[in-house]
N, C-alpha and C positions, 0 to 999 in steps of 0.2 A: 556635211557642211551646207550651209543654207546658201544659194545663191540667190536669192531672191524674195522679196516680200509685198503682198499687194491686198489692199483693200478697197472695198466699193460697197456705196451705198446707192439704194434705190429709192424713188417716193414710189407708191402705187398708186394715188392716183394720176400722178404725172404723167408714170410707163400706162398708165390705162386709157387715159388721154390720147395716148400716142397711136398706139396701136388701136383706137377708136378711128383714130385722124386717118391714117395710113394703113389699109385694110391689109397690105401684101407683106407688111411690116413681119408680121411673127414670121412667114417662112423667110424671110432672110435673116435673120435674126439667128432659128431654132432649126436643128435637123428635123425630121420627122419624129425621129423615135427621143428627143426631147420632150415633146409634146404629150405624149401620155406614158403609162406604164402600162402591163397587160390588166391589172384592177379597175383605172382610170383614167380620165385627161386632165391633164393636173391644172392646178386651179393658176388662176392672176399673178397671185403670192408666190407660188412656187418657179413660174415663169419668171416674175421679176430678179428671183432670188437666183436663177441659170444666169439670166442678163448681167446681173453684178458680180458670180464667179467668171465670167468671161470676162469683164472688164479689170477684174483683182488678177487676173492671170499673165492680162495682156501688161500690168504693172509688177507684177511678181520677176516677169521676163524682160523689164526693160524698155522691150521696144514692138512695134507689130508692124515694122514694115510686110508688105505683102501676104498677111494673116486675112483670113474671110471668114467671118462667125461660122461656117459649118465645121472649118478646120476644128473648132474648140467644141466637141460635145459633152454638155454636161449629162452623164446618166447614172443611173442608180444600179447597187450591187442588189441581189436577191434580198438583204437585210433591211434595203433601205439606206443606205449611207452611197452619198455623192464621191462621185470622182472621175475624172479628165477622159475620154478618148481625144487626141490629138490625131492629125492628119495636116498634108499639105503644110504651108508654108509655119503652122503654129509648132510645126511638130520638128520642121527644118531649126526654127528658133530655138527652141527648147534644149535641142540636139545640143547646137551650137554653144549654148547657154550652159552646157553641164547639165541642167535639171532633169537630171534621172527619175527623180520622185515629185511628186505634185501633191499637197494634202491642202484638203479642199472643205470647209466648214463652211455653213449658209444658214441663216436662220431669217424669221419674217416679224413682226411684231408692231402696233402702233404705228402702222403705217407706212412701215417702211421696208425694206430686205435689205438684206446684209453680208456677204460676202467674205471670206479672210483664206486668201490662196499661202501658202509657203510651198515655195521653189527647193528643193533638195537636189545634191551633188550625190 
């Protein structure tokens, strides 16, 4: 049963703006191992594209009282395909929430990233 559904969209050069503006920004934002993969450090696009499964997630779920961006790590399986480590208060939520499963889709394009989280019972 789906409990939840959430989407987000990013600009990039808005988020690039930002993190221009506010230098300390990506580590609170990104865990460390968001940040690159063992091949490389992922690009703008692909950052933005973690920034908006984190905010589709934080809508998937409801609500984000007491949630802190590290609790939500986007990372990748050996294949290449995205999906959730939870910790702390995101993962108390989730609990609570039912949402057993998290399927987690992101794509980047013309400018923008794009996010589409579904919460599973």
């Amino acid at each position: 049963m789906i409990v939840g559904i959430g989407v987000d969209v990013v600009d990039l050069a808005r988020f690039e703006r930002a993190l221009d503006r506010t230098p300390k920004l990506k580590s609170r934002l990104f865990a460390e191992a968001e940040l690159s993969t063992p091949e490389k450090v992922l690009s703008l696009r692909s950052l933005a594209g973690r920034f908006a499964a984190k905010e589709a997630l934080i809508k998937a779920l409801g609500e984000s009282a007491g949630i802190q961006w590290h609790d939500m790590r986007v990372v990748s399986d050996p294949h290449g395909n995205p999906h959730f480590e939870l910790s702390g208060a995101a993962a108390t939520v989730a609990a609570e929430k039912g949402a057993e499963r998290l399927h987690l889709s992101m794509s980047h394009d013309g400018g923008i990233a794009i996010a589409y989280v579904v919460a599973e019972s």
